[in-house]
PAKOLDREN-805045 format. One record per residue: residue in one letter; x, y, z of N, C-alpha, C, O in turn; chain. Coordinates in Angstrom, 1 decimal. Example, Ala and Ser with C-alpha at 12.3 -4.5 7.8 and 13.67 -1.06 7.14 Angstrom:
2
   r       nX       nY       nZ      caX      caY      caZ       cX       cY       cZ       oX       oY       oZ   c
   A     13.2     -5.7      7.8     12.3     -4.5      7.8     13.2     -3.3      7.8     14.2     -3.3      8.5   A
   S     12.8     -2.2      7.1     13.7     -1.1      7.1     12.9      0.0      7.9     13.4      1.1      8.0   A
//
This chain:
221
   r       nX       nY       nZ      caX      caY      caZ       cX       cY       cZ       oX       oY       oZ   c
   X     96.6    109.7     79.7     97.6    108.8     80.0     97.8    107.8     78.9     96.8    107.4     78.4   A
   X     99.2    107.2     78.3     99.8    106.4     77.5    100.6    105.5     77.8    101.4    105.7     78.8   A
   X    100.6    104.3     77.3    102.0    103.1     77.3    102.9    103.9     77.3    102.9    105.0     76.9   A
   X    104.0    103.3     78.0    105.2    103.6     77.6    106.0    103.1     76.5    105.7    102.1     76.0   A
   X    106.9    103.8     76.1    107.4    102.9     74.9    108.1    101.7     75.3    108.4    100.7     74.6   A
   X    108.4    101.9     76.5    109.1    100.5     77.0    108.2     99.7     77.4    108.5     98.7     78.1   A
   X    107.0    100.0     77.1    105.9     98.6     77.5    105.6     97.9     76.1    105.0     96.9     76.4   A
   X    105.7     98.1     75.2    105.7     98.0     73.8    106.7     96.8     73.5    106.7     96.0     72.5   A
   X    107.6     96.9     74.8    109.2     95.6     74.2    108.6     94.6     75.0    108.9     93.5     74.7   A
   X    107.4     94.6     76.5    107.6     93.9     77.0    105.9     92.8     77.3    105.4     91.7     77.6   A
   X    105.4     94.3     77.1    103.6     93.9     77.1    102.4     92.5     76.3    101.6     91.7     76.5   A
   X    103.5     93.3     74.7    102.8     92.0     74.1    103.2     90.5     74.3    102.4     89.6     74.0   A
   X    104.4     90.2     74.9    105.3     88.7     75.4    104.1     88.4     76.4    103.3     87.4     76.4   A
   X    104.3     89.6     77.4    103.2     89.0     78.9    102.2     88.4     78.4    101.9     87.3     78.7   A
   X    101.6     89.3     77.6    100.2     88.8     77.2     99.7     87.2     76.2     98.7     86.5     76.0   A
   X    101.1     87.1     75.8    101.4     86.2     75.0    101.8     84.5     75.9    101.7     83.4     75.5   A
   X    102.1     85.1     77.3    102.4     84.1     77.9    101.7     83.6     78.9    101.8     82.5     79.5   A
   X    100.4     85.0     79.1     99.9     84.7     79.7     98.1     83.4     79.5     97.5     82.4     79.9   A
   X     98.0     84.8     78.4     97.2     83.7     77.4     97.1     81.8     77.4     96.2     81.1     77.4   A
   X     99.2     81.3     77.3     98.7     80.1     77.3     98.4     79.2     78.3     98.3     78.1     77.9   A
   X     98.2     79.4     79.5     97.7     79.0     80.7     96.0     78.5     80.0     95.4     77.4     79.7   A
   X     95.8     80.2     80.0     93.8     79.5     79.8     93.8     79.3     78.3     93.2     80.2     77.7   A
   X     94.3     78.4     77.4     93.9     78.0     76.1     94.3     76.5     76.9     93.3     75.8     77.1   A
   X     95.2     76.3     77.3     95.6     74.9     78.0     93.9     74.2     78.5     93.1     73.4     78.1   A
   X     94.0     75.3     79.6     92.7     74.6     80.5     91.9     75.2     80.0     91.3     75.8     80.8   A
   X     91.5     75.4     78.7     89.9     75.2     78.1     90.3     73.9     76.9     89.5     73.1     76.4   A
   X     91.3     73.9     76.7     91.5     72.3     76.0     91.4     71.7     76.9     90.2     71.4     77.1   A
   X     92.4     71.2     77.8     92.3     70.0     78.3     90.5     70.0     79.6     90.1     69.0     80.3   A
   X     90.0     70.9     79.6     88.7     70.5     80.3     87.7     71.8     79.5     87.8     73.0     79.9   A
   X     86.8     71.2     78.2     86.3     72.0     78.0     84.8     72.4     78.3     84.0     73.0     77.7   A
   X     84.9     71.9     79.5     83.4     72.3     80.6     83.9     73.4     81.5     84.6     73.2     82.5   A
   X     83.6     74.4     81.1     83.6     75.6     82.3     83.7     75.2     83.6     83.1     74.1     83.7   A
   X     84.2     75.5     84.8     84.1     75.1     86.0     84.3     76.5     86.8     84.3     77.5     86.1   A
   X     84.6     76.6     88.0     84.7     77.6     88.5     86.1     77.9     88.8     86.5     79.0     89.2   A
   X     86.9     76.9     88.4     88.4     76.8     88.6     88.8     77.9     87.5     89.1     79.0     87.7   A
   X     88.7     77.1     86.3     88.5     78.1     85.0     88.6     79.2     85.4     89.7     79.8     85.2   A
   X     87.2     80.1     86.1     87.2     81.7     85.6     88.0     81.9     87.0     88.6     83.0     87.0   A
   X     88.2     81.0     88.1     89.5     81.5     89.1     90.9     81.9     88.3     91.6     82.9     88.3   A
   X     90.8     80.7     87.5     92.4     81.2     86.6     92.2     82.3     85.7     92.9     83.3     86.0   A
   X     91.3     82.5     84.8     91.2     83.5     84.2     91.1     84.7     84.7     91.8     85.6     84.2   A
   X     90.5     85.0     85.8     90.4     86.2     86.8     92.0     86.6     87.2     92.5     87.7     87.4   A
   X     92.7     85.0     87.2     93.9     85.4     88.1     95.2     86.2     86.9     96.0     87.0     87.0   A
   X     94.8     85.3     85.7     95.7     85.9     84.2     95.2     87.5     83.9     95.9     88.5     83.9   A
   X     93.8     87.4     83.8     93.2     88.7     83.3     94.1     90.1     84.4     94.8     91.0     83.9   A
   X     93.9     89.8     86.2     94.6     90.4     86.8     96.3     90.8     86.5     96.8     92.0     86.5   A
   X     96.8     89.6     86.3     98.6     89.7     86.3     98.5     91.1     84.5     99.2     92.1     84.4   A
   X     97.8     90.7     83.9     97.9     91.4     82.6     97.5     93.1     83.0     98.2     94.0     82.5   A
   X     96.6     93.4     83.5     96.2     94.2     83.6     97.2     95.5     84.4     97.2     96.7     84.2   A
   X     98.4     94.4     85.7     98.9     94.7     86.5    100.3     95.5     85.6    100.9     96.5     85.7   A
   X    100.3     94.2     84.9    101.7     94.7     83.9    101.7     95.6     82.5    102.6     95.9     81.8   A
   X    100.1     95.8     82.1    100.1     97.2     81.5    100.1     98.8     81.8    100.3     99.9     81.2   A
   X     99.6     98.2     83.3     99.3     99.5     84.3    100.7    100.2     84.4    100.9    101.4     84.2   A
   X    101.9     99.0     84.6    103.2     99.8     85.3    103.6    100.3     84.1    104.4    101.2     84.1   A
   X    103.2    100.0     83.4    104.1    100.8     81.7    103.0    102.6     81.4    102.9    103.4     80.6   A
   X    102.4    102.3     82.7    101.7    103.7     82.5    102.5    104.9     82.2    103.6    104.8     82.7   A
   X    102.3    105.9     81.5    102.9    107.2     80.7    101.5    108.6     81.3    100.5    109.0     80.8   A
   X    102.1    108.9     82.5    101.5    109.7     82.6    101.3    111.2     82.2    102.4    111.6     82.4   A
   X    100.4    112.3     81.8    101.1    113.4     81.5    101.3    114.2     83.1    100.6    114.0     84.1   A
   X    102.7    115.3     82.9    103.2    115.9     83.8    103.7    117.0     83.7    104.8    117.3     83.1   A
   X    102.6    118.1     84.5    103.5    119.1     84.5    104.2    119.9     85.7    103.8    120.1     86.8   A
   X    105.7    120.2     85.2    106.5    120.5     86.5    105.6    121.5     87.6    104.5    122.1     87.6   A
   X    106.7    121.1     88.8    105.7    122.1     89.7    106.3    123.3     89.6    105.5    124.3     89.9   A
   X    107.8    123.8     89.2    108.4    124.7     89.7    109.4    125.1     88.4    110.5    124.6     88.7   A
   X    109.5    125.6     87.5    110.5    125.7     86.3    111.6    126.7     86.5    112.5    126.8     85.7   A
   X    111.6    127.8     88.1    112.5    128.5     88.4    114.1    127.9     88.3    114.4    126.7     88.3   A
   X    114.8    128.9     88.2    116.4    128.8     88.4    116.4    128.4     89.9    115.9    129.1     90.8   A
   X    117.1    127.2     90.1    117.3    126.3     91.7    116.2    125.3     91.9    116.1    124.7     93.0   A
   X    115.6    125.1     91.0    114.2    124.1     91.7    114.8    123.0     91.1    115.2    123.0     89.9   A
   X    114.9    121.5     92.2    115.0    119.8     91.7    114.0    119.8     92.0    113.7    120.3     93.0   A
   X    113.1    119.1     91.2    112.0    118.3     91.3    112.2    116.9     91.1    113.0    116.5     90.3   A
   X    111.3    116.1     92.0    111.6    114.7     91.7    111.8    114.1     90.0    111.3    114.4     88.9   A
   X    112.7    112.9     90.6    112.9    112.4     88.8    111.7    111.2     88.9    111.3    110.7     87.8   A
   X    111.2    110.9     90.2    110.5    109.5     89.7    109.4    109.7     90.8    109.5    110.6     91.6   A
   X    108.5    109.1     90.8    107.2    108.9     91.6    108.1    107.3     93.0    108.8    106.4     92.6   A
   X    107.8    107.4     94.2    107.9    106.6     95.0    108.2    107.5     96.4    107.9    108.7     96.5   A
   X    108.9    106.8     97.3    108.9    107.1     98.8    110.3    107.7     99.2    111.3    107.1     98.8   A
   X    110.6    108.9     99.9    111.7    109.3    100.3    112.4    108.3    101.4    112.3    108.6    102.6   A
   X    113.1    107.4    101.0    113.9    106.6    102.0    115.6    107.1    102.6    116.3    106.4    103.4   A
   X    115.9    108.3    102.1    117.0    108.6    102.9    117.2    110.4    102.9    116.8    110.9    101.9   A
   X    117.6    110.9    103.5    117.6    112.4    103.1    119.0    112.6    104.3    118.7    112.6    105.5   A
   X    120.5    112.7    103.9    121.4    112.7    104.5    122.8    113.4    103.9    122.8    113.6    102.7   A
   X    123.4    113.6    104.3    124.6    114.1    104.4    125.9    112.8    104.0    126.1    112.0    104.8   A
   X    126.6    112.7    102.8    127.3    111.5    102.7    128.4    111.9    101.5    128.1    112.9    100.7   A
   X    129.7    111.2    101.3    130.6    111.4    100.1    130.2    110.7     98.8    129.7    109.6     98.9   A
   X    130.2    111.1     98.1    130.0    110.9     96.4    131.2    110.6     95.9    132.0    111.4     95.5   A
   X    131.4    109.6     95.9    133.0    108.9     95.7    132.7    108.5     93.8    133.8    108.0     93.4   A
   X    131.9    108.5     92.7    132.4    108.3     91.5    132.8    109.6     91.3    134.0    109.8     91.4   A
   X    132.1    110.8     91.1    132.4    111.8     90.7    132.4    113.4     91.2    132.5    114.3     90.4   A
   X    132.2    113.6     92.1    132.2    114.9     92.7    133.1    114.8     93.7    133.6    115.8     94.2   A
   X    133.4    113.3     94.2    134.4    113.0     95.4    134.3    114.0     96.4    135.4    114.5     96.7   A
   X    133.7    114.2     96.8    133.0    115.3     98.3    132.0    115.2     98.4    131.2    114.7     97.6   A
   X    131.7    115.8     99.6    130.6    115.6    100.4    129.2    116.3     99.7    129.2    117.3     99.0   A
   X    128.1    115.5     99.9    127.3    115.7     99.1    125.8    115.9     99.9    125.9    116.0    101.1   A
   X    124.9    116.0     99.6    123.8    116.0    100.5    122.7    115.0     99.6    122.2    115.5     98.6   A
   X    122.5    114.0     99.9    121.6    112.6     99.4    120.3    113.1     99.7    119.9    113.8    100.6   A
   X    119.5    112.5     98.6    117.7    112.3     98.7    117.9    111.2     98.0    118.3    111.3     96.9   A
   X    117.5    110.0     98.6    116.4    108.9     97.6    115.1    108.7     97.9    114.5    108.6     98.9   A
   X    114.5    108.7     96.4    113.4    107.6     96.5    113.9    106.1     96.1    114.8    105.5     95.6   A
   X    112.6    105.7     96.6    112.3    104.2     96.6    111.4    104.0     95.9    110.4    104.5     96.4   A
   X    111.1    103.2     94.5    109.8    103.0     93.8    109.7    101.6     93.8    110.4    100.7     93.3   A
   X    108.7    101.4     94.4    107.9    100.0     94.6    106.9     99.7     93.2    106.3    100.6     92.6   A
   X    106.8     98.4     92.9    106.2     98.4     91.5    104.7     99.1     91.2    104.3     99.3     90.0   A
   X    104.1     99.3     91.9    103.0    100.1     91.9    103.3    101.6     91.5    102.2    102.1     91.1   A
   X    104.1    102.3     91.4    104.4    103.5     90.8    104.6    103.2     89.8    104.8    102.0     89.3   A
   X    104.5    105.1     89.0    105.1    105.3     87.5    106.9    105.2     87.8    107.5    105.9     88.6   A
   X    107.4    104.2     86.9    108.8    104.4     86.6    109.6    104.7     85.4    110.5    104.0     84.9   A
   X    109.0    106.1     84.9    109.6    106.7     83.9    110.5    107.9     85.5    110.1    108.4     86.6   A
   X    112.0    107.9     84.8    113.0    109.0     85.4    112.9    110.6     84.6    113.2    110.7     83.4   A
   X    112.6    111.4     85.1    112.6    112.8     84.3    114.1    113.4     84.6    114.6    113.0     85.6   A
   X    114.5    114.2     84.0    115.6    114.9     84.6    114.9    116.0     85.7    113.7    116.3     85.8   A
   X    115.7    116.3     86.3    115.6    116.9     88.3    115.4    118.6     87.5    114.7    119.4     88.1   A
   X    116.0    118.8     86.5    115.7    120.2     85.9    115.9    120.7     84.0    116.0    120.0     83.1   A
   X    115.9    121.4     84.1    116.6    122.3     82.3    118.5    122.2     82.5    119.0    122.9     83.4   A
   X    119.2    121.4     81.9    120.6    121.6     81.9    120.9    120.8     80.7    120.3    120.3     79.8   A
   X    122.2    120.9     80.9    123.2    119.8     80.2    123.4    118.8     80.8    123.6    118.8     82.0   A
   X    123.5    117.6     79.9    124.1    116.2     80.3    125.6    116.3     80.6    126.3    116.2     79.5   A
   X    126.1    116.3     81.3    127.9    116.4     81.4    128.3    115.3     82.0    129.2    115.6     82.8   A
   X    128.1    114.1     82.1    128.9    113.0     82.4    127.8    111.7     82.7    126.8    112.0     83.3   A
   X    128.0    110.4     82.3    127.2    109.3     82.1    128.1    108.1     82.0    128.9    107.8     81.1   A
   X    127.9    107.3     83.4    128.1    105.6     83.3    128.0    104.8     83.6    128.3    104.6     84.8   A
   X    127.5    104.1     83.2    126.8    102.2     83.3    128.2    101.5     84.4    129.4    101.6     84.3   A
   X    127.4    101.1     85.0    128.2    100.0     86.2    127.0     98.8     86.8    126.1     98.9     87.6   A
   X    127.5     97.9     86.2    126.8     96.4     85.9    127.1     96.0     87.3    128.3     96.1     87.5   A
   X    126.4     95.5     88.5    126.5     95.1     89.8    125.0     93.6     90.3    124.5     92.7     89.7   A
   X    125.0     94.2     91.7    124.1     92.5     91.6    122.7     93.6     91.6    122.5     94.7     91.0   A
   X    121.8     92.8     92.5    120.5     92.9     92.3    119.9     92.9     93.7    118.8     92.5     93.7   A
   X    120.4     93.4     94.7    119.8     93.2     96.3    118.7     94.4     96.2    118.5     95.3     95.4   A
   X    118.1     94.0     97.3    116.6     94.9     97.9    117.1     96.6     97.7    117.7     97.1     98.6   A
   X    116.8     97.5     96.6    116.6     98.6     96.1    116.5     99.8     97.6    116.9    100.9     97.6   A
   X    116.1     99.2     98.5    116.2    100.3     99.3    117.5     99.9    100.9    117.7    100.1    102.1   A
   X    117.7     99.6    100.1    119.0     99.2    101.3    120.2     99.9    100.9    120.5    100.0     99.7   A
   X    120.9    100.4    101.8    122.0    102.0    101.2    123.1    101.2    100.7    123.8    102.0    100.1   A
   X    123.4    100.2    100.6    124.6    100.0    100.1    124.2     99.1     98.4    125.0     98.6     97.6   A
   X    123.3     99.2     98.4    122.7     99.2     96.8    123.3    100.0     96.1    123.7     99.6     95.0   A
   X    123.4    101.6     96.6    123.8    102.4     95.7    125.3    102.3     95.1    125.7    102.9     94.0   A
   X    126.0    101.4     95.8    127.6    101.4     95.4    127.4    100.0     94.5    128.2     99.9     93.5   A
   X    126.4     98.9     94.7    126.8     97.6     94.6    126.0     97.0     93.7    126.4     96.0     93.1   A
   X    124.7     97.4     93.5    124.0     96.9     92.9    124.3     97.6     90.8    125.2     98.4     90.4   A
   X    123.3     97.0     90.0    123.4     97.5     88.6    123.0     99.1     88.9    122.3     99.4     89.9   A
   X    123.5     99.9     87.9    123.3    101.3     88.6    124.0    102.1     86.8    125.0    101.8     86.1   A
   X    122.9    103.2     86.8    123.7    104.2     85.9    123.6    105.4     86.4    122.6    105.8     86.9   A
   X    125.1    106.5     86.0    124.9    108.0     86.7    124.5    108.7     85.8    124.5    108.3     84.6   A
   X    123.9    109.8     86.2    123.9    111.2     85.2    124.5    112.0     86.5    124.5    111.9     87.7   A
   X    124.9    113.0     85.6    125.4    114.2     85.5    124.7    115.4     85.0    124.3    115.4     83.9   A
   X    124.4    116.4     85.9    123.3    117.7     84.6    123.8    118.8     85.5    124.0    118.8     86.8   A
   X    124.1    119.5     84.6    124.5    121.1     84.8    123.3    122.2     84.4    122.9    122.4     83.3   A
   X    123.0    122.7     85.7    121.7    124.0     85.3    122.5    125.2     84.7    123.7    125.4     84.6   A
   X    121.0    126.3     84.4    121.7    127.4     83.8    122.8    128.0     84.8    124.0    128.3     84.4   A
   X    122.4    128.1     86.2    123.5    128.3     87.1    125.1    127.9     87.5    126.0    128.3     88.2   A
   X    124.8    126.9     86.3    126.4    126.4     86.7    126.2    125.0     87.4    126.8    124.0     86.9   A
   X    125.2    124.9     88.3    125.4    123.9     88.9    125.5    122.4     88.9    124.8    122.3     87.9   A
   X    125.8    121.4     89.2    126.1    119.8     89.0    125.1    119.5     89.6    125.0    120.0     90.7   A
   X    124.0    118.5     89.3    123.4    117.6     90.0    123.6    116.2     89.5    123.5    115.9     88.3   A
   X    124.0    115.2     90.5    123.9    113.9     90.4    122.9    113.1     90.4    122.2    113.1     91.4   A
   X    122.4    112.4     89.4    121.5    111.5     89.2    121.8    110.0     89.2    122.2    109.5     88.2   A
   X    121.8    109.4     90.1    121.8    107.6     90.1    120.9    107.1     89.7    119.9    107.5     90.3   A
   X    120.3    106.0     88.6    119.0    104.6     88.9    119.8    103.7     88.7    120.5    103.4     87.7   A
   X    119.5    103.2     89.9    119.6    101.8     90.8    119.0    100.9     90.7    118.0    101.0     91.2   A
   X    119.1     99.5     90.0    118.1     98.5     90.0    117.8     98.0     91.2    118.4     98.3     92.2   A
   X    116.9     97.2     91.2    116.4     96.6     92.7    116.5     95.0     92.1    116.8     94.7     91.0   A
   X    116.1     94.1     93.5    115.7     92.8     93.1    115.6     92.5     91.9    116.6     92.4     91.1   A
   X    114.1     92.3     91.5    113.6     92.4     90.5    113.3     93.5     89.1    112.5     93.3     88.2   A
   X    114.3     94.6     89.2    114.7     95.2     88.4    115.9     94.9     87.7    117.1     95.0     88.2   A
   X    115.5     94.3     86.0    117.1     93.9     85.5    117.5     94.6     84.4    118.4     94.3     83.7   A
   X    116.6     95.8     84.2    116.5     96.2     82.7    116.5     97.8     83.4    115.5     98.3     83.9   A
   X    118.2     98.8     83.3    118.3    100.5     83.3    118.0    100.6     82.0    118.5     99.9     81.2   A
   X    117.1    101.4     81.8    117.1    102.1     80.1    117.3    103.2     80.2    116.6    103.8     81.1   A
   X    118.2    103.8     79.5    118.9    105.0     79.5    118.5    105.8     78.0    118.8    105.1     77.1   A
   X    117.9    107.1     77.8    117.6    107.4     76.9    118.6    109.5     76.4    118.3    110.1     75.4   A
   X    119.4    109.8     77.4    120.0    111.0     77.3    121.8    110.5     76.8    122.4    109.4     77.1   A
   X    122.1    111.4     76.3    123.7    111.2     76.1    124.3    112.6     76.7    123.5    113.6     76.7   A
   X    126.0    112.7     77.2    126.7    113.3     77.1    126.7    114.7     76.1    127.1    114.7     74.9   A
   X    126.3    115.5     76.8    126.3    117.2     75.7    125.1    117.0     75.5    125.2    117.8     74.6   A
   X    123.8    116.6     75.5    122.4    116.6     75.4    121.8    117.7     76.6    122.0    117.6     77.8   A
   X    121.0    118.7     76.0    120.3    119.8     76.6    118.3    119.0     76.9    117.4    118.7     76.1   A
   X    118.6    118.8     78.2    117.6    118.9     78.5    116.4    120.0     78.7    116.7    121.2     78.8   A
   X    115.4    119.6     78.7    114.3    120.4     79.0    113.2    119.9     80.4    113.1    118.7     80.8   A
   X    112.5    121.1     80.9    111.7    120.4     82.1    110.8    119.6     81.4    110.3    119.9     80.3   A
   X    110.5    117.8     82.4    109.9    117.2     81.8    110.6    116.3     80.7    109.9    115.6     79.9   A
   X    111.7    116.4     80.7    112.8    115.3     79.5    112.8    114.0     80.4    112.7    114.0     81.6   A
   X    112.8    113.1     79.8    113.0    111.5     80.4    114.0    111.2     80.2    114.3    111.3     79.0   A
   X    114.9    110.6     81.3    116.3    110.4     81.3    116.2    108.8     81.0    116.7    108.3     80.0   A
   X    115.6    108.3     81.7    115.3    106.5     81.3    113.9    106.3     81.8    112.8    106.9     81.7   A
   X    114.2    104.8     82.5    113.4    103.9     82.5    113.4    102.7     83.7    114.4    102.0     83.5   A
   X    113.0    102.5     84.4    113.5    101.1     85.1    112.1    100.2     85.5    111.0    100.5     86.0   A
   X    112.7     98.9     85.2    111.7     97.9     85.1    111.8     97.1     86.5    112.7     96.3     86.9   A
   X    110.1     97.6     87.5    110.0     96.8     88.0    110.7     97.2     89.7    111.1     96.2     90.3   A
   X    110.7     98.1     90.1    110.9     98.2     91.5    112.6     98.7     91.9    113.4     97.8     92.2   A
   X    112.9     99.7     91.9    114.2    100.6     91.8    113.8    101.8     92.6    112.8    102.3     93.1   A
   X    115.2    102.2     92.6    115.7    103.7     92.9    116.1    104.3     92.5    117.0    103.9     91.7   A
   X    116.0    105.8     92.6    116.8    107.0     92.2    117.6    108.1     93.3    117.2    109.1     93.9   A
   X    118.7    107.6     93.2    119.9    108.8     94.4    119.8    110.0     93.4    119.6    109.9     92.2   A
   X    119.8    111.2     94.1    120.3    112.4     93.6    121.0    113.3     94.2    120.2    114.0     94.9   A
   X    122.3    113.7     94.2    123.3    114.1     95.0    123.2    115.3     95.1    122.8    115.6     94.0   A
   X    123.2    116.3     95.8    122.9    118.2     95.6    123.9    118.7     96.8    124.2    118.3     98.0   A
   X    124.4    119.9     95.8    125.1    120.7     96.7    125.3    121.1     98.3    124.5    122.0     98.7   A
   X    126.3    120.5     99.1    125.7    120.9    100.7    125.1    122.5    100.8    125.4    123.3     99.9   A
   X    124.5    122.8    101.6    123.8    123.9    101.6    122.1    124.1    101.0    121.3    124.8    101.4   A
   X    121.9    123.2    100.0    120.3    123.3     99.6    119.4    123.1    100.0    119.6    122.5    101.1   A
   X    118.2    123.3     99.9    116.6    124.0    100.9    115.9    122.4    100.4    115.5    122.2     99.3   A
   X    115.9    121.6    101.1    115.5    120.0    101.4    114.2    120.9    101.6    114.0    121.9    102.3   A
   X    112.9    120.2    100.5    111.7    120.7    100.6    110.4    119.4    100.7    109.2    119.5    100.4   A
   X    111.4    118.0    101.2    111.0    116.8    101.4    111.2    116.4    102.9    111.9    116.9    103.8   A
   X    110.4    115.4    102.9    110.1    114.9    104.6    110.2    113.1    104.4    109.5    112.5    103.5   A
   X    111.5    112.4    105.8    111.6    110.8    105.1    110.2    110.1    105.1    109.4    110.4    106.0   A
   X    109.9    109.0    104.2    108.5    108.1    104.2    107.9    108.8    103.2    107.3    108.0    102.5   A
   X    107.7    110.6    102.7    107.0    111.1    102.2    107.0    110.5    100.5    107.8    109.7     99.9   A
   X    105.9    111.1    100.2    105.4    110.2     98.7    105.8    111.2     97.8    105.5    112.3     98.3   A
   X    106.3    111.3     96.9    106.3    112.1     96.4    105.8    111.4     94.9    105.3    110.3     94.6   A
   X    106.2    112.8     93.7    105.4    112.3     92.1    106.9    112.8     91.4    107.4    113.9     91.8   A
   X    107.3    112.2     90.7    107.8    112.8     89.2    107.6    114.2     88.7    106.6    114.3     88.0   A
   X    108.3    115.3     88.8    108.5    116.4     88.4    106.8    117.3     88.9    106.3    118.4     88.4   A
   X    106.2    116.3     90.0    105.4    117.5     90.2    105.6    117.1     92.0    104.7    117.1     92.9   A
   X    106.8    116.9     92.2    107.1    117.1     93.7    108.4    118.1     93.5    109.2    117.9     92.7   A
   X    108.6    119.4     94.4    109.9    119.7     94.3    110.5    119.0     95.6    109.8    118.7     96.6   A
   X    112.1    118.5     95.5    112.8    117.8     96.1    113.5    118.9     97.2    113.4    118.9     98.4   A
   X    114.0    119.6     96.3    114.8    121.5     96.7    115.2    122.1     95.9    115.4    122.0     94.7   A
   X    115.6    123.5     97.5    116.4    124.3     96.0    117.5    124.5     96.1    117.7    124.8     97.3   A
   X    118.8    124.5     95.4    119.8    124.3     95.2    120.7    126.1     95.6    120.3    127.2     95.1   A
   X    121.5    126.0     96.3    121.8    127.1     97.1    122.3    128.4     95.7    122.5    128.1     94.5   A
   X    122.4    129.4     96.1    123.0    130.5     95.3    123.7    131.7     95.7    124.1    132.5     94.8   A
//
């Protein structure tokens, strides 16, 4: 397991801010006390917390067949439903989200092997990541990926609350591979992924799932 490269932009600041708390209070009281190693305990913890989440895990898919989505992100299945896809497919669609709480890995993989065929940033607010109308309203970027099949899958991340930072790392005409990282999201988000009505839902709601070693389903043929 490795940093992420997006912990690299944000890890050494923490540490940097965290630091000046206990240089403070060993200047201004430089007798140890038990307060001291409370604080220290309590800095050493917050640091530890925020190198953890930039965790880089390795992963290998569960399923590399023609039809297999596998999850893009590690967190909880909070919806699995039937609903319209009004930016781009404008019909009816069949929804899975997870929900990732800051304790998961939040690196996004792509769902399979395709092409990138369509990508866009829409800047919105910041409300509770698992509430359904986040997906229209809050900060949010799509993907688009086409398998060897032909097929379209939709990819949303969603910021949450305290998620203010999509990092997007795929462009338009870019061939993915199983295991490619589409972004990034800091700090407690979601990911919608839209699939053709008709596909084999191989997920249960509440269930936990992992990043490209859960399959989600399989996509009809």
């Amino acid at each position: 397991m490795t940093i992420h490269r997006e912990g690299f932009k944000i890890i050494p600041y923490a540490i940097l801010i965290l630091t000046i708390p206990a240089l403070a209070a060993s200047l201004i009281s430089p007798i140890q006390t038990p307060l001291h190693w409370i604080l220290y305990s309590l800095l050493f913890f917050l640091a530890v917390i925020t190198i953890r989440f930039f965790r880089s895990p390795d992963r290998i898919p569960a399923d590399t067949s023609a039809g297999a989505v596998l999850s893009s992100v590690d967190g909880t299945v909070v919806a699995i439903e039937e609903t319209v896809e009004s930016e781009y497919f404008k019909d009816k669609r069949l929804l899975i989200s997870v929900f990732m709480s800051v304790n998961n890995v939040h690196i996004n993989f792509s769902p399979f092997a395709g092409e990138v065929t369509y990508i866009k940033y829409h800047p919105g607010k910041f409300m509770p990541a698992w509430e359904p109308k986040s997906s229209l309203e809050n900060e949010r970027n799509t993907y688009v990926v086409k398998n060897e099949m032909g097929i379209e899958v939709l990819l949303r991340q969603i910021a949450g609350t305290v998620a203010r930072r999509i990092a997007t790392y795929a462009n338009v005409g870019d061939t993915l591979q199983w295991g490619d990282q589409l972004g990034f999201i800091r700090f407690g988000s979601r990911v919608d992924i839209f699939l053709p009505l008709g596909s084999e839902v191989k997920v249960a709601l509440k269930q936990k799932v992992k990043g490209q070693e859960s399959i989600l389903a399989y996509l009809p043929r």
